[in-house]
N, C-alpha and C positions, 0 to 999 in steps of 0.2 A: 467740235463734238457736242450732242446733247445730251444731257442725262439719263440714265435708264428709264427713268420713272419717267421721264416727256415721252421716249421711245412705245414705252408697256401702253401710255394714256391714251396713244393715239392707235394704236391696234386695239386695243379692249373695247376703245367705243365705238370704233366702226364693226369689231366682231361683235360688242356688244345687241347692238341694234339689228340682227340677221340671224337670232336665235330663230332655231331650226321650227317648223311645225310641229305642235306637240302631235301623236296620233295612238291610236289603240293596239296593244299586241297582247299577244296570250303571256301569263305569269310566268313560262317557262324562258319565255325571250324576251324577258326586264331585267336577267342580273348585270348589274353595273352602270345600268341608263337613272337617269333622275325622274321621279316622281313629278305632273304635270297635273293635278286634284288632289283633293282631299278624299282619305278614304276611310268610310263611317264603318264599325263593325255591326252588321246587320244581325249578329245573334251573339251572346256572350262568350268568353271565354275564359276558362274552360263555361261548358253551358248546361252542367250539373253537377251539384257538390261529388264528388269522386273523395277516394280513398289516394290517402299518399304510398301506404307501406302497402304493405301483405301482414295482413294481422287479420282481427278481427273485431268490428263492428260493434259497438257498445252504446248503452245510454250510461253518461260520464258518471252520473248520480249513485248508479252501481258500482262505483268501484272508490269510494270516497274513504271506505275499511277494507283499502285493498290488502294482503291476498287477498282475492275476492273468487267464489267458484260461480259461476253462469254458465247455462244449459246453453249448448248451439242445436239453435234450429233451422238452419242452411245455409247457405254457401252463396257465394254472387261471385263472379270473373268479370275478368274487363271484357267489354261488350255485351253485357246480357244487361237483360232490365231487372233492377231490385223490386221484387214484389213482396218477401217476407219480411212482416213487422215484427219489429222488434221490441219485448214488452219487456216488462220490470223483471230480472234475473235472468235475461236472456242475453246472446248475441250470435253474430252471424257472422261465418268462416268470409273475408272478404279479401282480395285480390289487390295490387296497386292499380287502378285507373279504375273500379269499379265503380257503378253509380254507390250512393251510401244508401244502406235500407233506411224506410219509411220508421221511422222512432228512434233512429240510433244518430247519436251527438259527434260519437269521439270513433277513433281507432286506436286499439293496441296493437304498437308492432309484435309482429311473434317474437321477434326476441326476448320478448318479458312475461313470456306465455309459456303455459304448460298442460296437456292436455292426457285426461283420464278418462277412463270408462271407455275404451276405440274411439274417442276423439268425440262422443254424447256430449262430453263436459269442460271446459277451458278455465282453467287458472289465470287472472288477472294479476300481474302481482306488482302493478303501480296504480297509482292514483290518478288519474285524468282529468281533463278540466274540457268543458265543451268546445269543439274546433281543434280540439288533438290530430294531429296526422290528418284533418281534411280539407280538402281542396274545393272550395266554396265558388259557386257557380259565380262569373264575371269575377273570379280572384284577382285575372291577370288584364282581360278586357273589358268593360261592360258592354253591354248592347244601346248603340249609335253611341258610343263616345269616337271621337275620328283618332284613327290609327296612326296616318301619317299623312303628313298635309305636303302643299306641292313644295316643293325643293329638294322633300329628304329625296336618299342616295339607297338605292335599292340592290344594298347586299343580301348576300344569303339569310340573313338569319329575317332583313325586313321581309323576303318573299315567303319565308317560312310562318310569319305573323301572319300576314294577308291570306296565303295560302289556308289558315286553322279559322279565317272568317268567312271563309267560301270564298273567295273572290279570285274569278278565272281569268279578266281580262280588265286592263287599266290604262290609263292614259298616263303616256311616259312624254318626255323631249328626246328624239331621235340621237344616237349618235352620228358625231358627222363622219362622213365617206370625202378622205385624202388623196388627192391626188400625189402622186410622188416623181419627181423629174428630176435630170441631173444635166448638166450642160454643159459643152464644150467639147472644142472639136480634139482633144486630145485625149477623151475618154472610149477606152473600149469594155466589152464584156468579156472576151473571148478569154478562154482560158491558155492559147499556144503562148509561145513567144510572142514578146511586146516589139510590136515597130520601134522604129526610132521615133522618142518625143510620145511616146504613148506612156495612159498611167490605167490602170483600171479603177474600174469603178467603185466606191467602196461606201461614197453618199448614200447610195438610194437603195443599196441592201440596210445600211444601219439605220434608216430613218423609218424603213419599211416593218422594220422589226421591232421598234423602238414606238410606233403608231398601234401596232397589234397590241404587242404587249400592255397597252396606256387603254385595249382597250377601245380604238378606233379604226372602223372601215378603211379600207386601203386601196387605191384602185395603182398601179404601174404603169407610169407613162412613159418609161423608157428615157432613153439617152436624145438627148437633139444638139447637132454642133451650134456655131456659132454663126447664124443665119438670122436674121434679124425676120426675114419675111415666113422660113418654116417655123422657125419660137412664135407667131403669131397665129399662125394657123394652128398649130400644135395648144396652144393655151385659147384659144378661142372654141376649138371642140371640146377642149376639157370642163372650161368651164360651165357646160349642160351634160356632163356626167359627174361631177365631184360637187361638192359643196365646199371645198376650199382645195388651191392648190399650192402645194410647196415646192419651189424648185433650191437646187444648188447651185452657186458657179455663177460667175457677170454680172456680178452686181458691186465690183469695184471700181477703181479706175484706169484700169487696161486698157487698150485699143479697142478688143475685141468684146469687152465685157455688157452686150446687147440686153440685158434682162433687164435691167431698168430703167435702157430708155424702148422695148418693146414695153411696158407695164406700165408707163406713162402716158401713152399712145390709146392702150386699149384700156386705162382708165379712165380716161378725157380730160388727164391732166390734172388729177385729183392725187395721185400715188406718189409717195416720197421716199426718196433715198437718204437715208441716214448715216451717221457716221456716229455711234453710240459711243460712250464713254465707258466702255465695259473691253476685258481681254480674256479670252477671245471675245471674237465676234463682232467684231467694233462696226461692217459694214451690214447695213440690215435695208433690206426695199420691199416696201409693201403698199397695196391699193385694192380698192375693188373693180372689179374688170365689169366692163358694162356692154352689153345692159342687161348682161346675168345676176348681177350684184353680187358674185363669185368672189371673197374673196383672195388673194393669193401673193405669199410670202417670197419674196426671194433672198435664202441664207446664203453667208461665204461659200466657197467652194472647198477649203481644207475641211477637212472628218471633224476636228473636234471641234473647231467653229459652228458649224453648221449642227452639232449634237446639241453645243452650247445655246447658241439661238433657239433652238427649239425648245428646251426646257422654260428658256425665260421670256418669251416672245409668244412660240406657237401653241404651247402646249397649255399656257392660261388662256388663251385666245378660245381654242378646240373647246375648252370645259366650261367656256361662257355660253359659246355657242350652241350647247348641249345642257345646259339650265344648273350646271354645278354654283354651288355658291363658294364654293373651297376652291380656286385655281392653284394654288402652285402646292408643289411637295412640303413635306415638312419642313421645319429647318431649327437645328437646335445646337445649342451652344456645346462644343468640346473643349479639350486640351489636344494642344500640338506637341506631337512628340518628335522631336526634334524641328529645325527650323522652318520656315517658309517665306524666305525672302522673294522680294518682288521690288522691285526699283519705282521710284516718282514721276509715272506719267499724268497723274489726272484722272485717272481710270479706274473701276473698280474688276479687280481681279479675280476670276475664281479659277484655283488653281484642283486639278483633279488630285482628291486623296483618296486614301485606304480607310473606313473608317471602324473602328471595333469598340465593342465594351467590355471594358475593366472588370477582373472579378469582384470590384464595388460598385459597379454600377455606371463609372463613371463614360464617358462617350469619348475616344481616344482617335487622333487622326493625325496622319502622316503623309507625306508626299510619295506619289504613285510610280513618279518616273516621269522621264524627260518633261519638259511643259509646250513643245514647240505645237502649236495649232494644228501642224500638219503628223505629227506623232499622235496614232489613234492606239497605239497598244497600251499605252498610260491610262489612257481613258477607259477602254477595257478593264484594266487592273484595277481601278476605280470603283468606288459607290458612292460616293460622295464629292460634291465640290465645297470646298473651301471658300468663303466671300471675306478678300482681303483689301479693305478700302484703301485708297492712294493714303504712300506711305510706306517705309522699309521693309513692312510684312512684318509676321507672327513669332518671336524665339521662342523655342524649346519652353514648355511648360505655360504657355502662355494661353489666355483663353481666344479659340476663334469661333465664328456662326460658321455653321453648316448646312448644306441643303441634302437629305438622303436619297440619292438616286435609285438605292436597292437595299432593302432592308430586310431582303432573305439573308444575303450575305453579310451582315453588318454583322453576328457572331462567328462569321469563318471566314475572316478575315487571311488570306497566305500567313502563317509564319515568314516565310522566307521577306515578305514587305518588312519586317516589324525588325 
């Protein structure tokens, strides 16, 4: 067996090295891809002093003996241009986002206002100091300072930044388009009765969903038995529609298990078969297929093997390849409520748990249900895996690392797990 970390080194730098073309798309079709330039903001923002409240417009110096009475001599809304100046005893009825009139320093909110004579006249009845309530042009951007340079990760709120400096199209790194394959000649799709020795398919729906979700192109390559010459044909077309493929299934030591020695074949003998020091998942085969420079994974064939794998294998591989500098999920330390044994192979183990927070905060984790490889409903019940290094495992009350696979769910957590 190798270590995870020999296993991780050797996909990382051959995905490393095959990062995708960065290319141009509209602002609308950047959420979740990564930043490929630097982008300067070509005008400030905000890009003139504006009012914070709804108040009204002062020069601060008038109101230093406040209560203070000043005449209003008009009005300004968000969106209009301020053209009336504001002179000594005066201020002007002002709006939140308004530009600030010409002489006026400060804003008072109305709530510390009072207005007589139909509203001719306004009661100030605090003291202010100049830049009260306003929002001073370049407060938040200035003009060409760079907004966000290549790496950052283009969530909503980055596109909403960009968006407020004008900027309608940017150079991203593409996400990648997955090929998804499951293998073996005992797999069906069909929903009747199962032949004798049939199982259906349950890989290449969970990887499918599991690639969207994460956020990456997905293309379905369907089922291929255990045919050494159609698995080459089949992964030789794919490899000029995908940018990486992932299959399940044959890549142990079976008779029939054709996937890595088809991936040794169509790498030119560059692709390895692994035997990782990790449970699940312990068999892993990967290479670049040539001379697409494609590269493509082959996971176990049990469900939570092959979930497993992908979290630790594929899915930092996918995020290199796509210009992330952050590959894997979180991982943060709980308590185990109740046990998590695990017996002395050598291996590091990550067992699927439940994980919830404490009405103190604290990050609380328990085991999901059965642990067998080939039990996917655990894994389902699951948000979390457990990383249990060789060794008896984790008792009751004891601290373990966690990696969060879903962190919608990590506060609704089943009662019935707990």
């Amino acid at each position: 067996m190798i270590p995870v970390s020999e296993a991780r080194q050797f996909v990382l730098t051959a995905c490393g090295a095959l990062t995708l073309t960065p290319r141009r798309v509209a602002l609308s079709d950047a959420t979740g891809l990564v930043l490929a330039e630097a982008i300067r903001a070509a005008e400030p923002v905000p890009p003139f002093a504006n009012s914070a409240m709804d108040g009204y417009a002062v020069r601060a110096v008038d109101t230093v003996r406040s209560p203070v009475r000043l005449r209003v001599v008009g009005s300004v809304m968000a969106g209009d241009e301020a053209t009336t100046f504001v002179s000594a005893g005066e201020s002007v009825r002002i709006m939140t986002g308004a530009p600030l009139p010409p002489g006026a320093d400060a804003v008072c909110m109305i709530e510390h206002t009072r207005v007589e004579a139909g509203g001719s006249i306004v009661i100030v009845a605090e003291s202010l100091t100049p830049g009260t309530n306003v929002r001073n042009a370049g407060d938040d951007i200035e003009m060409g300072q760079e907004v966000f340079g290549p790496g950052a990760y283009l969530g909503p709120a980055n596109l909403g930044v960009l968006a407020s400096v004008g900027v309608e199209r940017l150079l991203v790194h593409p996400s990648p388009t997955v090929g998804i394959l499951s293998t073996g000649d005992e797999l069906v799709t069909t929903t009747g009765a199962l032949a004798p020795g049939k199982i259906r398919d349950a890989n290449r729906p969970a990887l499918l969903a599991r690639l969207r979700a994460d956020g990456f192109g997905v293309l379905d390559l369907g089922i291929t038995g255990d045919d050494e010459a159609a698995l080459a044909a089949l992964l030789e077309k794919a490899a000029f529609r995908c940018d990486v493929v992932v299959s399940s299934g044959g890549i142990s030591v079976g008779d029939r298990d054709v996937v890595k020695v088809v991936l040794e074949k169509l790498s030119g003998g560059t692709a390895r078969s692994m035997q990782v020091a990790i449970k699940p998942a312990k068999p892993l085969a990967f290479g670049v297929l040539q001379p697409s420079t494609t590269p493509i994974f082959g996971l176990p064939g049990n469900p939570v093997s092959a979930l497993v794998s992908y979290e630790v294998f594929v899915r930092p591989a996918l995020r290199s390849m796509a210009g992330y500098t952050v590959l894997d999920r979180p991982r943060f330390a709980a308590v185990a409520v109740g046990d998590l044994p695990r017996s002395r192979d050598g291996k590091l183990h990550l067992m699927r748990v439940t994980a919830r927070a404490s009405a103190d905060g604290l990050l609380q984790v328990r085991m999901s249900g059965v642990q067998g490889s080939h039990m996917l409903r655990a894994m389902a019940q699951s948000n979390a895996l457990a990383l249990l290094p060789d060794g008896d495992g984790i008792r009751s009350g004891g601290r373990v690392e966690v990696i969060l696979l879903d962190t919608d769910r990590l506060s609704a957590a089943p009662e019935a797990l707990w």
